[in-house]
C-alpha positions in Angstrom: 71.6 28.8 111.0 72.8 28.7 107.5 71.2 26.6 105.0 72.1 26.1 100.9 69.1 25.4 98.4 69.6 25.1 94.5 67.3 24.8 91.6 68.2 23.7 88.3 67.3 22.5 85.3 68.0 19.5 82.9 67.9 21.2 80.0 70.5 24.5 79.8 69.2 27.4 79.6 65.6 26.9 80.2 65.0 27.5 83.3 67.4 29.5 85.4 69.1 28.2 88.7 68.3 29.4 91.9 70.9 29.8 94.9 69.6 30.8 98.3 72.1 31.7 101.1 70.5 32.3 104.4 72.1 34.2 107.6 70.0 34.8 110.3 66.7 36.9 108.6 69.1 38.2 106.2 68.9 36.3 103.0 70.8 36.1 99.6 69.4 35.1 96.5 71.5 34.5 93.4 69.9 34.0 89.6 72.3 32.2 87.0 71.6 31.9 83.4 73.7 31.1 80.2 73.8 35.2 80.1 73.8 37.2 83.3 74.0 36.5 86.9 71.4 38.7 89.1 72.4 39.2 92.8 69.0 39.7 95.3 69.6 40.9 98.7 66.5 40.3 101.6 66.6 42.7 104.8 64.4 42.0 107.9 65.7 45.2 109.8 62.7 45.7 112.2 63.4 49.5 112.6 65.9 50.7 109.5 67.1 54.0 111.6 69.0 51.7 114.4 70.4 49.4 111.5 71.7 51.9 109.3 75.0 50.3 109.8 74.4 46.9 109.7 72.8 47.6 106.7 75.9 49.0 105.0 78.0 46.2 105.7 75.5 44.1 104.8 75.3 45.3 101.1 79.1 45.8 100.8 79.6 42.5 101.7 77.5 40.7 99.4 78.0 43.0 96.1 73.9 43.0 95.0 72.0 43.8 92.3 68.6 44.2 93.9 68.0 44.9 97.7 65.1 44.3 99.4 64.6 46.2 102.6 61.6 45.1 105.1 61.3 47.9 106.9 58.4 47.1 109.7 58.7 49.9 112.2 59.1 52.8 109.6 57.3 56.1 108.4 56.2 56.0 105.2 58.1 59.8 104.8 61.5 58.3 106.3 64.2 57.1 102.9 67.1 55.5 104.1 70.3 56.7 101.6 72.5 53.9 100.2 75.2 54.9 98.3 75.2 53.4 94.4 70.9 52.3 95.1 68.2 53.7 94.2 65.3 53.3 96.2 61.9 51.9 94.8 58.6 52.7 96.9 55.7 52.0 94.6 54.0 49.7 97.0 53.6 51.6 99.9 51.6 54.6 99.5 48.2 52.0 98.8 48.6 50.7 101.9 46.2 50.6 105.1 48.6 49.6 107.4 52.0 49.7 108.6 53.6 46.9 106.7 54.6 46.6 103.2 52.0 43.7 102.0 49.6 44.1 105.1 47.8 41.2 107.0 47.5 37.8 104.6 44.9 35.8 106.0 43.7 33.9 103.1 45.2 31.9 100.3 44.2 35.1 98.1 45.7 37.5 99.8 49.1 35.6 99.4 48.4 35.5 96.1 48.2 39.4 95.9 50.9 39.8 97.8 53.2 37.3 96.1 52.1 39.0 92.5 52.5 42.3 94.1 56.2 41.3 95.5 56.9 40.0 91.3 55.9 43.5 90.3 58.0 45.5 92.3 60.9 43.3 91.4 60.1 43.7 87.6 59.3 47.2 87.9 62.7 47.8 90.0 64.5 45.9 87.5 63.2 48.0 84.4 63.7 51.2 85.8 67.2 50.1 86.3 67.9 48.3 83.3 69.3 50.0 79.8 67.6 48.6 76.9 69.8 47.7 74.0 69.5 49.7 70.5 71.1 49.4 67.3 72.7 47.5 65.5 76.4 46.2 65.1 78.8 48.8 63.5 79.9 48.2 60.2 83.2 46.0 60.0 86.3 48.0 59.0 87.7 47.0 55.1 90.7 45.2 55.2 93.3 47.9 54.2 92.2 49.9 57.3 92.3 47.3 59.6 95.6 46.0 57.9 96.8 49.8 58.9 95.7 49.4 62.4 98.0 46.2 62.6 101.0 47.7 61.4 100.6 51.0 63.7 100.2 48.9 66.9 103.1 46.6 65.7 105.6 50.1 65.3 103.7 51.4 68.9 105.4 48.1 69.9 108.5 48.2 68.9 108.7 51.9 69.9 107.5 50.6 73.3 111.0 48.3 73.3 113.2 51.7 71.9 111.7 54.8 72.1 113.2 56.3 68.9 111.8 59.2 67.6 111.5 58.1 63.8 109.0 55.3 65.2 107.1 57.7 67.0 106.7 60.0 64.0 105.5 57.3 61.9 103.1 56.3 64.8 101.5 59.9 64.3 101.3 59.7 60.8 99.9 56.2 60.8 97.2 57.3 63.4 96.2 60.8 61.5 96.7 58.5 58.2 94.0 55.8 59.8 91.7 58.7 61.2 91.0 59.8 57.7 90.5 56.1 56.2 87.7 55.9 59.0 86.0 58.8 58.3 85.6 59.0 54.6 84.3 55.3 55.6 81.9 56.3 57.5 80.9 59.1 55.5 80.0 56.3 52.3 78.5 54.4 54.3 76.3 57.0 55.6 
């Protein structure tokens, strides 16, 4: 049975939407902001070694960021291999039992395991995520960037007639605009 269920908020921006597709166990769980859009993937495979394939197809299918795998009849020593993910295990070795969260019988223990679910996602996210340094290059002066213009207007027109003239000013343009760059560079060092 499928079922839709979005989230929003009145105000762009501040909170991000939610979009939930269900199939089955298999769920998919898409986060939209003004910046990025962040694809989750849930799994209920009961036994991951006679799903491998399903699995696949699963993932190729949907084109996710994160993928969640509940893997209930598992070793802890067995790591399935999908291509282009890396897996993250960091809740499993504190466990007393077989599954991933273990036995919630209380309100509290849903409450671990929720924050403990948040945490892996974060953790999963920063370990896969680049952070951003630096700062914006310097803008080009206008005579280089005038230089630039007229070389990709004689590329053009050498495009249209491939004479050999154009083509020689092309290089000379290019070595001409290669040396403009780096004494640029080199002041502003």
């Amino acid at each position: 049975m499928s079922q839709s269920l979005s989230i929003s908020s009145s105000r762009r921006g501040s909170i991000p939407e939610f979009r939930e597709y269900s199939r089955g166990k298999n769920t998919i769980k898409q986060k939209h902001n003004n910046l990025q859009s962040l694809r989750f993937g849930f799994f209920n495979a009961s036994g991951v070694r006679q799903k491998c394939e399903e699995i696949q197809e699963f993932i190729s299918d949907q084109n996710l960021d994160i993928f969640m795998l509940q893997e209930t009849f598992s070793n802890t020593d067995y790591a399935p291999g999908i291509p282009n993910y890396t897996l993250y295990r960091t809740d499993r070795p504190s466990n007393t039992t077989r599954r991933t969260y273990g036995e919630i019988h209380t309100t509290e223990d849903a409450e671990h395991a929720l924050e403990k679910f948040t945490n892996t996602i974060s953790d999963a996210l920063d370990k896969t995520s680049r952070p951003h340094f630096g700062q914006p290059g310097k803008k080009l002066p206008t005579y280089i960037r005038q230089n630039i213009t007229n070389r990709n207007k004689i590329r053009k027109a050498w495009q249209r007639s491939k004479d050999p003239a154009l083509k020689d000013s092309i290089k000379n343009l290019t070595n001409i605009i290669k040396k403009q760059i780096k004494i640029f560079n080199s002041n502003n060092w």
